[in-house]
VEXRO-66422 format. One record per residue (C-alpha): residue in one letter; y, x, z. Coordinates in steps of 0.001 Angstrom, whole numbers, plus 500000, padded with zeros to 6 digits. Layout:
<rs>
  res   north    east      up
    A       Y       X       Z
...
</rs>
This chain:
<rs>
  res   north    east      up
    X  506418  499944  513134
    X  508129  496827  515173
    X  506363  493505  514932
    X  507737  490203  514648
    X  506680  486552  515584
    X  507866  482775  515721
    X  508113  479495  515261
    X  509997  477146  514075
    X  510679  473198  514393
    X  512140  470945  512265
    X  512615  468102  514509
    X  514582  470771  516943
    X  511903  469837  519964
    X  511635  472979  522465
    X  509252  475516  521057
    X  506198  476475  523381
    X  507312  479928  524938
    X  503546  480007  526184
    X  502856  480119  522581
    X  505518  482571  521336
    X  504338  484711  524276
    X  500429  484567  523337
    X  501268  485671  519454
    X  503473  488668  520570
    X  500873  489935  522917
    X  498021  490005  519868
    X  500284  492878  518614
    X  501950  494144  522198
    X  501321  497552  521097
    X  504114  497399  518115
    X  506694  496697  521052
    X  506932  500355  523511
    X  510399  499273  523417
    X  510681  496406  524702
    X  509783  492923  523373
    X  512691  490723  523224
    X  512511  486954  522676
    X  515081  484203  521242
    X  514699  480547  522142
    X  517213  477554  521024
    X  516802  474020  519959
    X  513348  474349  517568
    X  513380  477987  517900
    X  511327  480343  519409
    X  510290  483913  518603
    X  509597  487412  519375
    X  510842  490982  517947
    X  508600  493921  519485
    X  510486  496807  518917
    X  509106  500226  518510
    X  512555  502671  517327
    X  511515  506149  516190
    X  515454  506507  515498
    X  517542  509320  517507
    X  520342  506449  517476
    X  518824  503275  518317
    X  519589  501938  514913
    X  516255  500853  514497
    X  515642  498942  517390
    X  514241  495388  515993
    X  516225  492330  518292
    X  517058  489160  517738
    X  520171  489099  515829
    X  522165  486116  516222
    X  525205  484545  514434
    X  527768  482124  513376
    X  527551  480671  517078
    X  523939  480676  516859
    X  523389  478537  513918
    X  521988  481619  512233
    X  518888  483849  513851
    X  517375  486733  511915
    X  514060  488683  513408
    X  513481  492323  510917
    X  510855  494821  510912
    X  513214  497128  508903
    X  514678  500551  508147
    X  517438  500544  505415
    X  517980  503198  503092
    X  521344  501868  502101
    X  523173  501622  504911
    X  526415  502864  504204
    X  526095  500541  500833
    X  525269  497626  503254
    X  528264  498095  505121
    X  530432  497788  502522
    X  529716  494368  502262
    X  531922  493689  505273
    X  532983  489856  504896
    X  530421  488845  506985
    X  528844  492378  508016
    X  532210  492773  509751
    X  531140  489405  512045
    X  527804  491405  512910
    X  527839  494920  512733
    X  531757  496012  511677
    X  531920  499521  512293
    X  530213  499592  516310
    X  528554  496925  518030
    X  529430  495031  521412
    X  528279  498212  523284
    X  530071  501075  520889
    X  526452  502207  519310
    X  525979  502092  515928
    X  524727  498965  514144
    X  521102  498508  514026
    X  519486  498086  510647
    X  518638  494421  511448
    X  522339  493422  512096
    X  523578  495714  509242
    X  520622  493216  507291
    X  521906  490131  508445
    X  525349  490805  507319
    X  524450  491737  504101
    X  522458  488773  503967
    X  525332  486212  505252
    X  528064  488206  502542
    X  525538  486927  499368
    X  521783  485156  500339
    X  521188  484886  496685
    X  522163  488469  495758
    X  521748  490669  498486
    X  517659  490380  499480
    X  517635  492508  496127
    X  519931  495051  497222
    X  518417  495989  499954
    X  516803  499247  499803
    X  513994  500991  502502
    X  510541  499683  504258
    X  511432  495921  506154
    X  510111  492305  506536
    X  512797  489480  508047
    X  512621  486151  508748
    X  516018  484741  508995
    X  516560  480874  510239
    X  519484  478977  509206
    X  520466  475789  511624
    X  522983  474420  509259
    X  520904  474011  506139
    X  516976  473806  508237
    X  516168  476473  506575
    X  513633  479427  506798
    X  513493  482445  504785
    X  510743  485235  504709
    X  510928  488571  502597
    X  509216  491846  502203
    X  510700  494896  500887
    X  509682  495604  497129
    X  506776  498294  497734
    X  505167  496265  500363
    X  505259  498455  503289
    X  505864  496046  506123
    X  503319  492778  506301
    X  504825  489257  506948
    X  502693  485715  506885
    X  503144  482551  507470
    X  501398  479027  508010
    X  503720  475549  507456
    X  502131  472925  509456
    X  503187  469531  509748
    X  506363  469555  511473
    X  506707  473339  511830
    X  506682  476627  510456
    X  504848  480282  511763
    X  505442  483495  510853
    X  504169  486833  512024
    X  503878  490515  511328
    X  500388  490247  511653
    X  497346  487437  510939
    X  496053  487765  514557
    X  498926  486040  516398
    X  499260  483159  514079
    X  495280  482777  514946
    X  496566  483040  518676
    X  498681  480192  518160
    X  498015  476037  519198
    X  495024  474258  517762
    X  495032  477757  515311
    X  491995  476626  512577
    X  489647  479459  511058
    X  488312  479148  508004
    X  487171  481720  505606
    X  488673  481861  502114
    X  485820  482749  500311
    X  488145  483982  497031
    X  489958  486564  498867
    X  485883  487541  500173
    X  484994  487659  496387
    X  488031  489816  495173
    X  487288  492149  498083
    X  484091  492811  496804
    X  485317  493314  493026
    X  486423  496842  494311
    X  488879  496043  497028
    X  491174  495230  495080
    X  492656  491801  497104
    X  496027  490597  495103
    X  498819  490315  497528
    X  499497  486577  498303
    X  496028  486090  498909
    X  494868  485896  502485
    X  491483  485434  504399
    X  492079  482566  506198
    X  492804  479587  504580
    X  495858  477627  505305
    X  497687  481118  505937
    X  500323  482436  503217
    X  501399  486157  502550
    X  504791  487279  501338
    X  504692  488909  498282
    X  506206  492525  497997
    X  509482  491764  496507
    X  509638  488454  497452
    X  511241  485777  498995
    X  510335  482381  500713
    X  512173  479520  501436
    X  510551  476388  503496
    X  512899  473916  503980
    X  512624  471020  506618
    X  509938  468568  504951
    X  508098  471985  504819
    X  508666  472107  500912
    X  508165  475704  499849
    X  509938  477849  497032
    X  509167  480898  496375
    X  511296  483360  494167
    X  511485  487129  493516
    X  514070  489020  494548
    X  513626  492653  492784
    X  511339  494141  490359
    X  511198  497230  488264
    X  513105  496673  484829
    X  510834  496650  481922
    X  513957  497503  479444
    X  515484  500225  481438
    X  514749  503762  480139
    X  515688  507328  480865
    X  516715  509708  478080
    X  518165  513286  478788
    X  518188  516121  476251
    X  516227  518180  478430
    X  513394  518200  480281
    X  514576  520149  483411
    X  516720  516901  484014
    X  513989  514825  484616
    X  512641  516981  487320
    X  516125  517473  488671
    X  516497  513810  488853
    X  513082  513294  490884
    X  513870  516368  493505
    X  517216  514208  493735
    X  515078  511272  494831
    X  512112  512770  496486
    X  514894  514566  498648
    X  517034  511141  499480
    X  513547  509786  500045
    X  512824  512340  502818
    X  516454  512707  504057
    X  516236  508492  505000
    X  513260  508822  506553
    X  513770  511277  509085
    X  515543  510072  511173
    X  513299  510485  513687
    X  513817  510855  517814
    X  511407  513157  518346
    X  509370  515141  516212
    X  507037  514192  513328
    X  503475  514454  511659
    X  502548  515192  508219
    X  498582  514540  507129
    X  499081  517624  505070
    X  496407  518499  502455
    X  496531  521215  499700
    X  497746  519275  497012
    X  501602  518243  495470
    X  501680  514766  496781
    X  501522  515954  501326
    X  502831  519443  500180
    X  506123  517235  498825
    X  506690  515655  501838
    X  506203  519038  504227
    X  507634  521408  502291
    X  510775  518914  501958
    X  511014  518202  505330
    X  511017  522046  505977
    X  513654  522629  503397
    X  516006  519935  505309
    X  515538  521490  508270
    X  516317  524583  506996
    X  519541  523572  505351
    X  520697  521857  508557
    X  520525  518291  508023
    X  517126  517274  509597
    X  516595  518234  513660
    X  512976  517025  513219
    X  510128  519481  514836
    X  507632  519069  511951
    X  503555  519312  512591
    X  500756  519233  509944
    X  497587  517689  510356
    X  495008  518621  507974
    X  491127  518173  507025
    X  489018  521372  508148
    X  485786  521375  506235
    X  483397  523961  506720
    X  479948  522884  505504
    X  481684  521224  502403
    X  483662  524098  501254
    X  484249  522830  497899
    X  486453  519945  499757
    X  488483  522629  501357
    X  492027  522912  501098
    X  493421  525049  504043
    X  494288  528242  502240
    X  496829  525963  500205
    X  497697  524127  502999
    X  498418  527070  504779
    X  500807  528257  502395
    X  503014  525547  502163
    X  502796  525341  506089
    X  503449  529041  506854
    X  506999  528666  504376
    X  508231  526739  506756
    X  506941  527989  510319
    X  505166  524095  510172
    X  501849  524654  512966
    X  498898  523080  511781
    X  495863  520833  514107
    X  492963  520777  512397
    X  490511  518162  512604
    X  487003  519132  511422
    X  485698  517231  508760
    X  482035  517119  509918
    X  482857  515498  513099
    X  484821  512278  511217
    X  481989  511619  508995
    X  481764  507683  507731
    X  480103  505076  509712
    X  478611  508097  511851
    X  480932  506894  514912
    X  480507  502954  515435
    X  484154  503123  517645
    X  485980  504993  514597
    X  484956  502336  512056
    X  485889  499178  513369
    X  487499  496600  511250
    X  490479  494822  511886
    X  490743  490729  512317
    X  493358  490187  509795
    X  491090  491445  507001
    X  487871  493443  505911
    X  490130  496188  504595
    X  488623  499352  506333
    X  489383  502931  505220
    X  485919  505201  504579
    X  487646  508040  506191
    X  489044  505641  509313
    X  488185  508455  511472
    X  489948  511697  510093
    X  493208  509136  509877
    X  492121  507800  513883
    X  491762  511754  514610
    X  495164  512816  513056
    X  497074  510086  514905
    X  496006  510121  518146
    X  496563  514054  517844
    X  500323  513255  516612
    X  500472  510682  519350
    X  499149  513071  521971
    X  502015  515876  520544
    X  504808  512754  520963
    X  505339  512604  517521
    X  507920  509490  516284
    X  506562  509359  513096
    X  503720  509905  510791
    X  503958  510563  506858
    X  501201  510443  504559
    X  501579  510925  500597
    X  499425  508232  500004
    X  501686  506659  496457
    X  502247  509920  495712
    X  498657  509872  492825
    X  499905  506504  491641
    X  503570  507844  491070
    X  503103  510678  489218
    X  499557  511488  488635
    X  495973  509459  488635
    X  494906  511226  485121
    X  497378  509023  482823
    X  498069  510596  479643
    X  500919  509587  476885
    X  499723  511502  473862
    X  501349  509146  472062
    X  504658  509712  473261
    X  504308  513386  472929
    X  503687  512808  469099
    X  506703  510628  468801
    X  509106  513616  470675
    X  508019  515902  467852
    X  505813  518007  470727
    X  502901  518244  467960
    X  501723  521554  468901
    X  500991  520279  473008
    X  499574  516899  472349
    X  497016  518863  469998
    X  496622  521277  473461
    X  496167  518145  475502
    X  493758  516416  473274
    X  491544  519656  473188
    X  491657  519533  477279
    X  490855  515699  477197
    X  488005  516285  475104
    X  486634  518727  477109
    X  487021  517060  480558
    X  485481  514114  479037
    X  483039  515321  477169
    X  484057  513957  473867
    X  483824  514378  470373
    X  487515  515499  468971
    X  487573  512052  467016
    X  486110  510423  469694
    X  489387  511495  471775
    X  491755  510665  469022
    X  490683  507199  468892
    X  490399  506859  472641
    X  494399  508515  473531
    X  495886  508299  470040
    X  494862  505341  468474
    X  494116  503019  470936
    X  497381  503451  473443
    X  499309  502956  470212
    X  497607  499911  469131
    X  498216  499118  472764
    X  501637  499491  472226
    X  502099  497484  469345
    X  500053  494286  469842
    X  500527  492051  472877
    X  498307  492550  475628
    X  497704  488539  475682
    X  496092  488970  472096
    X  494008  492316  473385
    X  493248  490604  476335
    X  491455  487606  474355
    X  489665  489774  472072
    X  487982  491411  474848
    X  486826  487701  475705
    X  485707  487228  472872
    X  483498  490677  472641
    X  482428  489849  476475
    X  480964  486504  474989
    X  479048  488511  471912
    X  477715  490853  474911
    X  477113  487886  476683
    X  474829  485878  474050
    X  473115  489362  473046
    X  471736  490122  476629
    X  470377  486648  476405
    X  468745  486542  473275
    X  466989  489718  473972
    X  466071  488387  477206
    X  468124  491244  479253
    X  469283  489481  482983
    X  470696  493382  484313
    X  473897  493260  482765
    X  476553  490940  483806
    X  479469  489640  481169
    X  482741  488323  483154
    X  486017  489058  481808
    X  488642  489749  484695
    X  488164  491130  488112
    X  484637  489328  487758
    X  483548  492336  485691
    X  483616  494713  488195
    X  481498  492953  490688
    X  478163  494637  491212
    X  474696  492423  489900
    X  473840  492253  493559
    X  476503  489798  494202
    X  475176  486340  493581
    X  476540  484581  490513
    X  475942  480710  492293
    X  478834  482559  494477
    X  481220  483536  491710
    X  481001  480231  489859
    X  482489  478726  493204
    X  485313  480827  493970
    X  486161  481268  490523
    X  488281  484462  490361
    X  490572  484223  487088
    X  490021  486014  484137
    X  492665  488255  484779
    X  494524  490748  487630
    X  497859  489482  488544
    X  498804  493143  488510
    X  497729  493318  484730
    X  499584  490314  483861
    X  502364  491968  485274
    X  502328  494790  483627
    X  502319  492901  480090
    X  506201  493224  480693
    X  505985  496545  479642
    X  505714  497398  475944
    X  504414  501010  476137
    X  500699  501880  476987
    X  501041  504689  479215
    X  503821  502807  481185
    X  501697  499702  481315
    X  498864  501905  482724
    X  501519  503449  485415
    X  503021  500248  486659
    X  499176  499198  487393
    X  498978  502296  489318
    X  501725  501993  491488
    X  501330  498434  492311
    X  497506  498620  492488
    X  496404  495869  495172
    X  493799  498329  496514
    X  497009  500780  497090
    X  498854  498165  498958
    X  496181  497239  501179
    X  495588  500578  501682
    X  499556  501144  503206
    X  499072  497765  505134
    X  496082  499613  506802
    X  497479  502432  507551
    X  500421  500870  508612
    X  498275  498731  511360
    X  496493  501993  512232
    X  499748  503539  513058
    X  501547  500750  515308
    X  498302  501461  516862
    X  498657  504669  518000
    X  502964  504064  518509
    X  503312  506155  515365
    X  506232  504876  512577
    X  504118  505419  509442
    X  506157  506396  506420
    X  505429  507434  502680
    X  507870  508824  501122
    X  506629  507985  497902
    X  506652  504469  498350
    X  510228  504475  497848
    X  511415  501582  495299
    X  513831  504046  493285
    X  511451  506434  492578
    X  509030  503577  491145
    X  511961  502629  489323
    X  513193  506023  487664
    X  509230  507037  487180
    X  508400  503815  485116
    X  511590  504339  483407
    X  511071  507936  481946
    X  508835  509192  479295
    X  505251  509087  480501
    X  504463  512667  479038
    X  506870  514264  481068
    X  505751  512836  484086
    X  501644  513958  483852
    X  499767  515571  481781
    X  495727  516585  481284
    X  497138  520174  480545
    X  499441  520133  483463
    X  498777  517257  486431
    X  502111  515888  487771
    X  504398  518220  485700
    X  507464  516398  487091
    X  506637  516680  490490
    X  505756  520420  490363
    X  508950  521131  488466
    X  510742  519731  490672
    X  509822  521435  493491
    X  510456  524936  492290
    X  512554  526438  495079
    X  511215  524506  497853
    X  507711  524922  497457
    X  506086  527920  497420
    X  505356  529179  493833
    X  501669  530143  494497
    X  500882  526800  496620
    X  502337  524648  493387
    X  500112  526620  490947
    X  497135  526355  493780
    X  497875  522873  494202
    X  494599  520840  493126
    X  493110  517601  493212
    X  490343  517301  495263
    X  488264  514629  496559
    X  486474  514409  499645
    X  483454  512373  498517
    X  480831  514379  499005
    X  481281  513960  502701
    X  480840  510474  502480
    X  478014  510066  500203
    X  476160  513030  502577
    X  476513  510813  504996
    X  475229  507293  503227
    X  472003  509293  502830
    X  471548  511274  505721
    X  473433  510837  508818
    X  474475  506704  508439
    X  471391  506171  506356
    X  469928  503428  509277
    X  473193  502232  510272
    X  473870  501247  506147
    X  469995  500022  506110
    X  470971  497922  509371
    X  473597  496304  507581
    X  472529  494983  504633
    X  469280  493980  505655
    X  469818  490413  507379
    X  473261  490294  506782
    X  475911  487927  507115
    X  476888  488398  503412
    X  473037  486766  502475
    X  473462  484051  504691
    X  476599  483135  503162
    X  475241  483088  499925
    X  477140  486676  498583
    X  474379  488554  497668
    X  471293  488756  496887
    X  469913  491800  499536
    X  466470  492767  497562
    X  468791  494070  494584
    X  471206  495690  497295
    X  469048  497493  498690
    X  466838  498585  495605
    X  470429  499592  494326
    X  471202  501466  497521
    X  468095  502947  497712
    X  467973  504573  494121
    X  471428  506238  495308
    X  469637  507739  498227
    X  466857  508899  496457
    X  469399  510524  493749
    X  468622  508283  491014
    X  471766  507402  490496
    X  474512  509619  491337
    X  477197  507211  492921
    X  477048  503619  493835
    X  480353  502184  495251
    X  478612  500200  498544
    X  481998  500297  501085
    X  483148  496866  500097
    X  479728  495432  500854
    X  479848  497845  504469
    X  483469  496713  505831
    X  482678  493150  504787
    X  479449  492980  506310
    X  481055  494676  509360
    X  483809  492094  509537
    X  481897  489358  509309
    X  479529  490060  512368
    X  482327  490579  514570
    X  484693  488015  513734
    X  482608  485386  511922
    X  478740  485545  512681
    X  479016  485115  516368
    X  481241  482086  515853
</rs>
């Protein structure tokens, strides 16, 4: 988890060092290993480097070139290295073989060869978790980039005469004459369930890289903006048998785990009792077991003892014990939400705030305490290959008659449908799906919103709320004099992505993996990390397993009657027999709501009553807190209040006092 920061000139004046020096130091913790600067004619920035490599091949330092008409600054671990050097015309210049010193090439100079061989060709090429910002003298150019699954954070801000960049928002608020204003969209997609698009930012005036993206800003500070790798919608995976398809995944899973631990030291796992953590440790284990990983592995798990029905030790235990992995426990009761004002603070950059901050603040500064290098969490691992998606369809079409009757019996149940009810729902409608373009769905819906719409009004009913979009999802207490100024559009970016895709359930699964609330999720926990001088890493997040998953048959990869079949087949051998068939999804929440009602009740109260969100105009706080208050009272079993909480909490301590 290095950081990187910098400006750049156009005119080729001398860059501030002051500056340079003030936006590095927002984020000082990313560099234990130094902090290294570069300064030439309109040039100036930073690379903190924190290496959890063995080798020093992730050390993040200016990496200079072609007489110092090329710079490049890169958060980055590459999967591909070997690949990378390969391309030796120019990687030969940089990194051929052994650097300057005789250690191996760094991942940033094997980068910037790779780069300098083909800049149209190779951003796409490059595999594994990295952000870069590489400046090139002879054409006055600057280009940005984030790897494809958007696990390292890059933004930027082109002001008149000059470009910056950073790893983080903070230091390009740190910099000269640095403006703050609120962009009050990004504040009203936060509150339609979190789910912030990437690209969007909550300052104005400050841009985001895009996962799988590229920027170019040239000298007049013109900027162009072009993708550099996405998933194939046309690509598909047949084999005759099943078993290949899980073979296949362990393949990747393993490569996945194999690139990632390359650690100096040894390494955490926030281990539950499911498939997604129990991957990653159980892996790991098997590695080291075969010889080719040197990594001490420790677990760090949830211990709940008053909610025993959130428990997962006992299957925790027996992936652990496989492996001779020791587990710390952290009690659940004591990292209760909101309880502890120091465990839920929000960060500056955005209102993005975890409700189980302190469990993940708990397992890190554990793993930090036991010198761990790096930290793994499963957290794609649901999206990937689970999340309840169903492809009855599919089974029909492979002739597997007999189980898509089995699964629409389960579905039924789970749901508590009628058996035509659940024909029409995962037969009919995925298929329909299928077959007509999303565009024409998507404006039928409209149209159906609208007849809701003019109902509601000519019976005189003001509780229900008709917006098509992300606007739908917005809770009644959020003022609609707000929405009609931000105007969110009608439609997810991540849905109209997905349109690509011609098959339902792999529609449904591309949403998944590229949910925005997932990716602000990583960028979280990625902050929360560097934090603590923990690499974070999710194996799951890996780009070629996106790839192969959205590229098989959806019924092989989940079902209702078996959750993540692929996954659990393909860890036969590795992981225990009885933990895969234990192996559950559970979900904390009762923790959390026990604690909205009880424990955090004031604190909640405290927070929506006078809040920054009413003086802004958000909401309207009588119908928040009549809404809050029939939750407490039981009246309604769940109300989804945490956007309203980690805004509200944001706002006083980076806006209200201003």
């Amino acid at each position: 988890m290095s950081g990187l920061c910098g400006i750049i000139k156009f005119d080729g004046s001398p860059v501030d060092r002051a500056e340079v020096e003030r936006m590095a130091a927002r984020v000082a913790h990313r560099g234990p290993h130094g902090i290294h600067y570069h300064y030439q004619a309109g040039v100036g920035l930073a690379c903190l480097s924190m290496d959890p490599t063995g080798d020093g091949t992730g050390a993040c330092r200016p990496v200079v070139a072609r007489r110092g008409r090329v710079v490049l600054a890169a958060d980055a671990r590459l999967d591909n290295r070997d690949e990378c050097q390969q391309w030796d015309s120019q990687a030969a210049v940089i990194a051929g073989g052994k650097s300057r010193d005789g250690a191996l090439p760094t991942d940033a100079e094997l980068m910037l060869g790779a780069l300098l061989d083909d800049g149209e060709r190779r951003p796409g090429h490059l595999i594994g978790d990295y952000a870069y910002a590489l400046w090139d003298a002879g054409r006055l150019e600057l280009r940005l980039s984030r790897d494809a699954m958007g696990m390292r954070s890059l933004y930027y801000r082109v002001e008149h005469g000059r470009v910056l960049f950073a790893t983080e928002v903070k230091q390009i608020l740190a910099a000269n004459n640095a403006s703050r204003r609120l962009n009050e969209q990004a504040v009203a997609w936060h509150l339609a369930g979190m789910q912030t698009p990437p690209g969007c930012v909550f300052y104005e005036g400050i841009e985001e890289v895009k996962p799988g993206e590229e920027v170019l800003i040239d000298m007049l500070g013109h900027v162009r903006q072009r993708t550099v790798w996405q998933p194939d919608p046309d690509k598909r995976i047949r084999y005759r048998d099943e078993r290949e398809y899980a073979e296949h995944f362990r393949e990747l899973i393993v490569d996945a785990m194999r690139c990632r631990l390359r650690a100096r030291n040894r390494v955490g796992v926030s281990l539950s009792g499911g498939i997604d953590s129990g991957t990653i440790a159980t892996v790991a284990g098997w590695l080291g077991e075969r010889g080719e990983s040197a990594s001490e592995i420790r677990a760090y798990s949830w211990a709940f003892n008053e909610f025993s029905e959130c428990d997962e030790r006992e299957n925790s235990y027996r992936m652990a014990e496989r492996y001779g992995i020791p587990i710390h426990e952290i009690p659940a009761e004591e990292t209760r939400p909101l309880v502890d004002d120091a465990a839920h603070e929000p960060d500056e950059d955005d209102p993005f705030m975890m409700m189980y901050q302190a469990f993940v603040s708990r397992g890190l500064s554990a793993a930090a305490a036991d010198r761990a290098t790096v930290m793994f969490y499963g957290d794609r691992g649901d999206m990937i290959c689970g999340n309840f998606l169903n492809d009855v369809p599919g089974m029909l079409g492979a002739g597997l008659v007999s189980q898509a009757y089995r699964e629409l019996l389960l579905l039924s149940r789970i749901h508590g449908q009628s058996r035509i009810s659940s024909v029409s729902r995962y037969v009919l409608r995925p298929t329909i799906a299928s077959v007509v373009p999303p565009r024409v769905i998507s404006k039928c819906r409209r149209k159906v919103l609208w007849l809701r719409l003019l109902a509601t009004r000519k019976d005189g009913i003001h509780a229900l709320r008709v917006r098509a979009g992300p606007g739908g999802r917005i809770g009644l207490y959020v003022r609609n004099s707000f929405l009609d100024r931000v105007k969110l559009p009608s439609q997810d970016p991540v849905y109209a992505a997905a349109a690509a895709w011609k098959q339902a359930a792999t529609r449904q699964r591309y949403i998944c993996i590229f949910a925005p609330f997932l990716t602000r999720g990583l960028i979280y926990n990625e902050r929360e990390c560097a934090k603590h001088g923990v690499e974070y890493s999710d194996p799951w997040s890996d780009r070629r397993i996106a790839e192969f998953i959205l590229a098989c048959p959806q019924h092989y990869v989940n079902r209702a009657t078996e959750p993540k079949r692929i996954a659990r087949r393909a860890m036969q051998e590795i992981m225990p027999d009885d933990a895969i068939s234990s192996a559950r999804k559970t979900s904390p929440s009762p923790l959390y709501e026990e604690a909205l009602r009880n424990q955090a009740y004031e604190k909640v109260m405290q927070l929506i009553t006078n809040s920054c969100c009413k003086e802004r105009g958000y909401i309207d706080e009588f119908l928040l807190q009549e809404k809050f208050d029939d939750f407490v009272r039981g009246k309604i079993s769940y109300f989804d209040i945490w956007s309203i909480i980690s805004l509200e909490k944001w706002l006083k301590k980076y806006w209200c006092q201003s």
